[in-house]
C-alpha positions in Angstrom: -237.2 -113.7 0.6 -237.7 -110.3 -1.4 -241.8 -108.8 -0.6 -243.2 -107.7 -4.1 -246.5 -105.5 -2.8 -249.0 -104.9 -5.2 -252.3 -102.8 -5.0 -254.3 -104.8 -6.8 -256.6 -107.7 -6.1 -254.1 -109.4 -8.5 -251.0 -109.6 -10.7 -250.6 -111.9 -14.0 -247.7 -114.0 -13.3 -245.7 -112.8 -16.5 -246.5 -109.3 -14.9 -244.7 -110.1 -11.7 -241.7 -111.3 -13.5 -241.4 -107.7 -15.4 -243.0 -106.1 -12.5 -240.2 -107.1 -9.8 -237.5 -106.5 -12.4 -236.9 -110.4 -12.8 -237.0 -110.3 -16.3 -236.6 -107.1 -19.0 -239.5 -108.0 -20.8 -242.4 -110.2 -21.1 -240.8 -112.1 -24.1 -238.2 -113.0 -22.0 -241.2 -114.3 -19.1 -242.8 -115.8 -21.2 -239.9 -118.6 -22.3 -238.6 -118.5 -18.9 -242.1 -119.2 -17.8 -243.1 -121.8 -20.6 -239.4 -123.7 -19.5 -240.5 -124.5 -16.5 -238.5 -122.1 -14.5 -240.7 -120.5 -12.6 -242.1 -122.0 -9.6 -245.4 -120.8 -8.2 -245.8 -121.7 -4.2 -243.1 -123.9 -4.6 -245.0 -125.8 -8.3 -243.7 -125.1 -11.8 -246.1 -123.1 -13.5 -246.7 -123.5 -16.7 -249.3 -120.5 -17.4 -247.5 -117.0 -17.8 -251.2 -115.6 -17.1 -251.6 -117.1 -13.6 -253.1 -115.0 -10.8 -250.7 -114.4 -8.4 -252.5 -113.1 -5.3 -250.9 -111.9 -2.1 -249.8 -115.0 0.3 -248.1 -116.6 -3.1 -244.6 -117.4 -3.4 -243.3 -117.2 -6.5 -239.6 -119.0 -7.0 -237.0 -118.3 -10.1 -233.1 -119.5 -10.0 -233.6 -120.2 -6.1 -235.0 -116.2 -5.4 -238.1 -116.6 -3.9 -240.8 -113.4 -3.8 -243.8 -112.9 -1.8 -246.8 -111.2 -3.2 -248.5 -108.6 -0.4 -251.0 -106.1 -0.2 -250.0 -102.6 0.0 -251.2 -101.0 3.4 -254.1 -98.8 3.2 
């Protein structure tokens, strides 16, 4: 499991995707998103603006990310 650390309270799920290089852009988050192929805590998500906060696990093609805080 890869750890994507962000410094923000939160990241829009479709930003994560571009954010941890998962996708080239969000076009290409949005349909994988929309598909069904992105699971969020282990769910498909359906919403490409879901808050993804750190402790969530976000799953695509069996890769699964974990969002964390940076440290202070």
């Amino acid at each position: 499991m890869q750890t994507i650390t962000i410094h923000t309270e939160f990241i829009k799920l479709q930003d994560l995707l571009k954010f941890a290089d998962i996708t080239g852009s969000g076009g290409e988050a949005k349909v994988l998103i929309q598909d069904g192929q992105v699971l969020v805590d282990g769910e498909p998500c359906l919403q490409r603006g879901r808050k993804i906060r750190p402790g969530n696990i976000v799953t695509f093609q069996h890769q699964s990310y974990c969002v964390a805080y940076a440290d202070p």
